[in-house]
N, C-alpha and C positions, 0 to 999 in steps of 0.2 A: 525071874522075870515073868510078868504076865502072858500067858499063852496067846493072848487075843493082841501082841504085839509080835509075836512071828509071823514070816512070811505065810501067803497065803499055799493051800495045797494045790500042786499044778493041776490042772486040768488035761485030758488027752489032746487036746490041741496047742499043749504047751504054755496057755495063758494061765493065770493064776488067780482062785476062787477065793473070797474071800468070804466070813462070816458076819451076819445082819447082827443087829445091833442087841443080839442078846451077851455077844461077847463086846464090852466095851474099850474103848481104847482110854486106860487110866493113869495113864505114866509116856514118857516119851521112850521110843526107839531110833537107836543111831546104827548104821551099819556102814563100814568104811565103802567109801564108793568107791570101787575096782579102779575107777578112771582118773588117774592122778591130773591136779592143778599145772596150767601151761605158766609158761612165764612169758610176761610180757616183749613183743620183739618189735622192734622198731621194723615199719615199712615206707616205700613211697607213700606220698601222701593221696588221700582220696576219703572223701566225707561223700555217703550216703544221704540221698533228700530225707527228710526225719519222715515217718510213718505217721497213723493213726497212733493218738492218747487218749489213752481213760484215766482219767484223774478219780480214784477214791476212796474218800477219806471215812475214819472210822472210829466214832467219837466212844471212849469207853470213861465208866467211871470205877474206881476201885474201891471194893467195901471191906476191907479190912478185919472188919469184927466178924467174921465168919457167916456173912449173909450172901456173899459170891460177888459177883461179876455183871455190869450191864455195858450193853452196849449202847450206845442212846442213836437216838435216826438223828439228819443234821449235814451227815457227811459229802463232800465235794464228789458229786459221782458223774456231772454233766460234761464235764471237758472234752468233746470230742470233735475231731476233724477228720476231712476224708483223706481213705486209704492212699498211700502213694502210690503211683506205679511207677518202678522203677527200670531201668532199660540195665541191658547187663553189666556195660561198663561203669555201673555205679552202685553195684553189687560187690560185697567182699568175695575173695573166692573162697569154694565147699571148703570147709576145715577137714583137717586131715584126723580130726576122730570122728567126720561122719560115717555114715555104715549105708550097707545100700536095703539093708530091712534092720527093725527093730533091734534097739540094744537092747532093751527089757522085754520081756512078754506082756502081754495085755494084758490086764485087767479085770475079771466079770466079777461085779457084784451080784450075791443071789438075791440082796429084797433091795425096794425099789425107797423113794421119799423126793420129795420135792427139791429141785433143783433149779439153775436158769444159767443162763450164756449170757456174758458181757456182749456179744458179736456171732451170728451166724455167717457162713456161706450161702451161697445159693441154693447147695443142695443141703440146707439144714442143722449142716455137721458146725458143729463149734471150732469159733476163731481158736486156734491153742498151738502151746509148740510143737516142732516136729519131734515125732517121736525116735528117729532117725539117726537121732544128732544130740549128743550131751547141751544141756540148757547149762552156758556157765554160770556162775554167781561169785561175786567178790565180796567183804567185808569191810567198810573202812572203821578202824577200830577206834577212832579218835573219837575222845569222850564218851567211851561207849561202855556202862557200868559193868565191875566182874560179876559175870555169868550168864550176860548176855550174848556173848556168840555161841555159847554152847547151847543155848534156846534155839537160836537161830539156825544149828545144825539139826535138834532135832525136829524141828519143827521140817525142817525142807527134808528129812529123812521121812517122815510121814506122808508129806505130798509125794516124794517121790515113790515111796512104798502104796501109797492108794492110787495115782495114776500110769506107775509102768513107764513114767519119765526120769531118765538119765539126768543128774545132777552133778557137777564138779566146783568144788571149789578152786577157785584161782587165789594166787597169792594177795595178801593184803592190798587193799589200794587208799591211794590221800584224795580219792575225786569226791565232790561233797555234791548233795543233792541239788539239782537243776532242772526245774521245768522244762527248758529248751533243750535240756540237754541231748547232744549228738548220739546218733546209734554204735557210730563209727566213728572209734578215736584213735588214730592207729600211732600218735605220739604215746601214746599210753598204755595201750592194749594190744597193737598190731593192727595188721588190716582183717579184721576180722570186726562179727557183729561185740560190740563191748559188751561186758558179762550182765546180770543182773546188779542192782548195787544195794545194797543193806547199809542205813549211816543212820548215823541221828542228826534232827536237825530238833529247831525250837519255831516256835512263832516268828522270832525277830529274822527268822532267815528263810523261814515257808510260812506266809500265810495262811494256808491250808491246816496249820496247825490248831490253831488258832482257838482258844475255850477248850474243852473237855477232848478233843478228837489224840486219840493216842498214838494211831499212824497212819500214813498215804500209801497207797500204792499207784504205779501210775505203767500200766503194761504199754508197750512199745511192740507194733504190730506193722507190716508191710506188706506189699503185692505188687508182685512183680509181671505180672498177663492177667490182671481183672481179679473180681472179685474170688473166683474159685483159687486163688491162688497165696490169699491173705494168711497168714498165720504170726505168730508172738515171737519177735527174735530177742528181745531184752526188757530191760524196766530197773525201774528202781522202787522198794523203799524204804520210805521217811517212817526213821524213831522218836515220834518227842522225846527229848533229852527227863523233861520234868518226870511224865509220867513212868517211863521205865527206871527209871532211879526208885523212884516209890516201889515199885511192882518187883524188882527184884529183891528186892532187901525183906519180901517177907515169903513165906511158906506159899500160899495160897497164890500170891502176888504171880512166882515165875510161871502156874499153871498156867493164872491169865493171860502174863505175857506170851505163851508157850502158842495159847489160844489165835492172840491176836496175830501173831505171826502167822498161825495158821491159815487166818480170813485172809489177811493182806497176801501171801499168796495163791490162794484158791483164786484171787481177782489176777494177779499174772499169771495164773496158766489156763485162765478165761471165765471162770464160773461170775455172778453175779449175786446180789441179794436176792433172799427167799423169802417169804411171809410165815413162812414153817419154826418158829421159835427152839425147837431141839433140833435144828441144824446151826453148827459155825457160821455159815454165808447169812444166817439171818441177822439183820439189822440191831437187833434190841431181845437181849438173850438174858439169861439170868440160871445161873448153875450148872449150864453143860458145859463141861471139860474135856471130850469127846467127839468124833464127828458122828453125825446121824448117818443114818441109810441114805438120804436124798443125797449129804455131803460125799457120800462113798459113789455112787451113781454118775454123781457129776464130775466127780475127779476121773474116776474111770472113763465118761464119755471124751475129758478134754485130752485125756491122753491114749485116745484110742483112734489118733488122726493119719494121714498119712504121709509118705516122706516126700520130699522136695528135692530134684537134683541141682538145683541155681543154688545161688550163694546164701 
């Protein structure tokens, strides 16, 4: 295994250093997540007001003949509404694997590269999950070609290894992508915030697909006492069905895909596009396989938030 895919060396205050971009990330790493998958339990009923959405999408093309990877600009990134503020009774309650300080240690990257936030706070710090509290995620595996959830693990194995965010997969689920879709589904998931969702859709069933774009992400964010209080409790996303069939069926393909999943969720745990072409987050890329130093920077700042004791 690649050395620049182990964990980082701890640091004396416990957080974990990582190496700049002389040691590159060329292959994916999976590490089982301590935190085992809940099963769905049915609760009284109670739907949370839907949060702030950022809709975006992320048009790729695949080259095949071993010229790489583009990402083209295009994508749906405008969809936004204001934050909710939610009063407590319409909060799920704390989950019982939240913690009252960090599950993972922090984070430090030692070199720096260009980054950005989908969403700041007032005092600056990036909209993102709590670091507090495992970030669920589900899979619905319908129509979803072989080898693609195992992209999908490693890919959220990287995010969670560059940001010091708690990941768990939950069991399989049939909920299929929806823009309106509910935070809180508690016929489905419990009273609880519903996990993230990984599905494939097509054009004919998200417009957002639509031409060249390969997948959507659409993070799901709330505040419940103003703006200092905003941060990411779910999201979903969207696989075109077309282009990951292409992308897995060949060598170079699942890197891409491996890639794109990458981006789509750098945008749920809050990063944005960059102008910096050797980072993931940028728009229109061609040969990096890898995250940049900016990409490392930024994942570390999104997950270096703080915890939240309400639901």
């Amino acid at each position: 295994m690649d050395t620049s895919l182990q964990p980082g060396a701890g640091a004396a205050d416990g957080s974990r250093v990582y190496p700049g971009d002389d040691e590159r990330t060329r292959q994916a790493f999976h590490a089982p997540s301590p935190y085992p998958g809940t099963a769905a339990v049915a609760a009284p009923g109670r739907r949370a007001v839907p949060g702030r959405f950022a809709v975006i999408g992320v048009a790729v093309v695949l080259l095949l003949g071993g010229a790489g990877w583009r990402i083209l600009p295009g994508g749906q990134d405008t969809l936004l509404a204001g934050a909710s503020r939610l009063t407590p009774g319409e909060l799920p309650p704390v989950p019982a694997d939240a913690r009252a300080t960090r599950i993972r240690p922090e984070v430090v990257p030692l070199l720096t590269g260009e980054h950005a936030f989908l969403s700041t706070r007032p005092d600056g710090s990036p909209v993102s999950p709590d670091p507090c509290r495992p970030f669920h995620y589900a899979i619905n595996p319908v129509g979803m070609p072989q080898g693609t959830q195992v992209l999908v693990r490693e890919a959220i194995a990287f995010i969670s290894e560059y940001t010091g965010l708690a990941f768990v997969e939950d069991p399989f689920t049939d909920e299929t992508v929806d823009e309106l879709r509910e935070p809180v589904q508690v016929e489905r998931y419990g009273d609880r915030w519903a996990p993230l969702l990984v599905a494939m859709a097509d054009e004919a069933t998200l417009s957002r697909l639509a031409g060249a774009t390969a997948a959507v992400a659409q993070p799901h964010t709330v505040a419940t006492s103003g703006p200092d209080s905003e941060r990411v409790v779910t999201g979903q996303i969207a696989l075109d069905s077309a282009f990951t069939a292409q992308a897995v069926r060949a060598s170079a393909g699942q890197a891409t895909m491996r890639l794109v999943l990458m981006h789509e969720l750098g945008h749920i745990v809050g990063l944005d596009h960059v102008s910096d072409p050797t980072q993931i987050m940028h728009d229109t890329s061609t040969g990096y396989h890898y995250l940049g130093n900016g990409d490392r920077q930024g994942l570390a700042a999104v997950g270096a938030g703080r915890c939240f004791t309400d639901g």
